[in-house]
N, C-alpha and C positions, 0 to 999 in steps of 0.2 A: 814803627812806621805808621804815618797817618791811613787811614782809613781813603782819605780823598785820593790819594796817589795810587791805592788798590784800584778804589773804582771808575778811575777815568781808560787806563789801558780794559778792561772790562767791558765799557759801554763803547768805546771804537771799534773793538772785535764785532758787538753786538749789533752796530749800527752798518758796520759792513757787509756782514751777513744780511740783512735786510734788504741792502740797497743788491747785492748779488741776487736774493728771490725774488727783488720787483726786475730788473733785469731778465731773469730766467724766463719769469711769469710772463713779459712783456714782451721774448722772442716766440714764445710758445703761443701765443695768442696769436705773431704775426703768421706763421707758419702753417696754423689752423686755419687763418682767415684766406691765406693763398691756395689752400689745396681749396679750399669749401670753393673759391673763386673757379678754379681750372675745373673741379667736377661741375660747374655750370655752365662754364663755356662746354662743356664734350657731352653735356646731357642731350639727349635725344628731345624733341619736340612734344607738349606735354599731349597726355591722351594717348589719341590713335594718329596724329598728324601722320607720322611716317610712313605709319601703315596705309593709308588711305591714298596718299602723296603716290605710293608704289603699285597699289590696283588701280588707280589714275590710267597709269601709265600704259598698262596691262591692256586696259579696256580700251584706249585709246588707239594700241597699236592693232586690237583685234578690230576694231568697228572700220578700221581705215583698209584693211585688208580685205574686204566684204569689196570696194570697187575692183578688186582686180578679174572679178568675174564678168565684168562688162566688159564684151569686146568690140572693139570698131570690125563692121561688119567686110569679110575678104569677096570681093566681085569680078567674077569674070569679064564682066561689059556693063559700067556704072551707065547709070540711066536715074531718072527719079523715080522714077516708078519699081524699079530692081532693088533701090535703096530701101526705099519707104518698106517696101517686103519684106526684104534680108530684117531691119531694127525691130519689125513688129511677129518676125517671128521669133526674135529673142525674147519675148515675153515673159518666159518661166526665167531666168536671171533678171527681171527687174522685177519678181514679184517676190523670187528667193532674196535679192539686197534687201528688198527693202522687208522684206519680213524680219532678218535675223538683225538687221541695223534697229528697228522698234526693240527686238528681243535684248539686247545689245544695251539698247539705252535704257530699258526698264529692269534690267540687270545691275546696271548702273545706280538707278534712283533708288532702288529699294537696298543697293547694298550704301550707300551714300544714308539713308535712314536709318537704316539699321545701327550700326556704326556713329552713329548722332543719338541714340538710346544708352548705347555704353559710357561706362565711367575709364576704362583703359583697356587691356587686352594679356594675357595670357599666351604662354608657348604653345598651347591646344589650340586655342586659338589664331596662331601666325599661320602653323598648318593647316588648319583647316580653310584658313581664308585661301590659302595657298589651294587647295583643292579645289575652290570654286574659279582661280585666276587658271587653273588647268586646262580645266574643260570649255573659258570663256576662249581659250585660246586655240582652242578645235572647232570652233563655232564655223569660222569661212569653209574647214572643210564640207563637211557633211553641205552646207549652203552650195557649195559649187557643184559639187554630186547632184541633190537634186535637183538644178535649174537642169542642169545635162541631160539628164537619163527621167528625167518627170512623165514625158510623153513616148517613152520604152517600153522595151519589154520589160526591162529595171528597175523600174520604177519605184517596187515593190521595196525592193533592197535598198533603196536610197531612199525614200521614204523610213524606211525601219532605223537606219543610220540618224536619219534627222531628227526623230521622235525620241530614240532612243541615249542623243546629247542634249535634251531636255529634260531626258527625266534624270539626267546625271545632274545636269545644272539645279532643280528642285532638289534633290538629295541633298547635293553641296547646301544646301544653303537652312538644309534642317540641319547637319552638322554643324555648321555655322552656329545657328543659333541653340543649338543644345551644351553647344562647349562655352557659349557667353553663359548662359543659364546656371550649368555648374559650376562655373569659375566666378556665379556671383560679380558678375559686370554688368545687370542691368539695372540702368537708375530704377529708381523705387515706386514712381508714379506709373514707368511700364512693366515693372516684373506685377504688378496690381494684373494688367492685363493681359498679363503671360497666357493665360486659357484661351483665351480667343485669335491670340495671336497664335497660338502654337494649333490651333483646328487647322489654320488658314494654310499654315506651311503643311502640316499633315497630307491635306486634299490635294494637292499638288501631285506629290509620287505617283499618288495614285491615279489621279486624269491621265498625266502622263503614262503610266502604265497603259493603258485602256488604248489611247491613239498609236502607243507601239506598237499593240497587240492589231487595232484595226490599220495601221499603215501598210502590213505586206498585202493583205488583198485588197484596199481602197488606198491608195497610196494621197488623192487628193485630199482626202475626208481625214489621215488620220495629220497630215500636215497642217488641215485647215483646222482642226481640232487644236493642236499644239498653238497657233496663232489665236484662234478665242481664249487661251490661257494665259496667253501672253498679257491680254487686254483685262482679265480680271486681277494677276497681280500688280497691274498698272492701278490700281485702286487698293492697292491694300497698305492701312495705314496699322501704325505702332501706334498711334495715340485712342485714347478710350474715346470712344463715341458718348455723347452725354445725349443721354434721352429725350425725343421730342416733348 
């Protein structure tokens, strides 16, 4: 038997195999490129979008809750002048919104900065941020307490209340940044200045501590205390200061 007639049934078997593993090869790359497709359609938003997207929300719904403390004033016999009284002695509610609505927003900006330093985020991390949207969400109470009871015999108590969701909120926010720190989330040009930034949040706890302690027997002084704090981490940046 010739040789030719061997190798022709030989190279048909051969050449079918072939064309069966560009086929295979060719389903298997489609089936790859659909899942790789679907995992990006169902991937979460890159970074911390989501996350930030969700304390948005948080803050938004707390800083809005801060007007329900203002009340239209109830009169026995409206007059202008009965008016003008009743609004101006509501004074301690428009000094309590607008304190904790400042506190509010510069809670806001520093946790909006903060969060612009990291490269993603970490499960220590969701909760922790979760512990700081806690306490942002307690913020109208203690506000409504003290506009009430400010010129009391309570004062003292409500005052302590106040000072004392401050220095929860500084806490929150060393955790915060202690758990970015470990989990190695912060970009490279601020972990450089991790020292100075981490005095900044340090000093915090503790001022706050100090106007707790002075809120029950000066209940003005240790509230006005917690508001000058508010005004200095409204100045406090993540980026390194370069020398005059």
């Amino acid at each position: 038997m010739s040789t030719n007639h061997l190798d022709t049934p030989r190279a048909s078997w051969m050449d079918s195999r072939a064309a069966f593993r560009r086929r295979l090869a060719d389903r298997t790359v489609r089936e790859r490129a659909k899942i790789a497709q679907e995992n990006l359609i169902m991937a979460e938003p890159p970074g911390n979008a989501r996350l930030e997207a969700f304390s948005d929300g948080v803050f938004a719904i707390a800083i809005t809750l801060l007007v329900l403390d203002l009340k239209v004033p109830e009169l026995e016999h409206v007059s202008p002048t009965a008016l003008r009284a009743a609004l101006l002695a509501q004074w301690p509610a428009y000094l309590g919104f607008l304190t904790s609505f400042l506190t509010i927003l510069i809670i806001w900006v520093n946790h909006h900065g903060l969060f612009r330093q990291l490269t993603g985020h970490t499960r220590p991390l969701l909760f922790t941020n979760g512990l700081l949207l806690l306490v942002v969400t307690v913020i109208p109470f203690p506000t409504s307490l003290t506009s009430r009871f400010i010129l009391t015999d309570g004062a003292g108590v409500a005052a302590v209340l106040y000072c004392a969701t401050q220095l929860a909120l500084a806490l929150a926010f060393n955790v915060i940044w202690s758990a970015a720190y470990r989990g190695h989330l912060i970009q490279a040009d601020v972990r450089s200045n991790y020292a100075q930034i981490r005095r900044g949040y340090r000093a915090g706890p503790l001022l706050y501590a100090l106007a707790t302690l002075l809120a029950y027997p000066y209940p003005l002084l240790g509230v006005g205390l917690c508001a000058g704090l508010a005004v200095f981490f409204a100045v406090l940046s993540y980026e390194r200061q370069n020398p005059a």
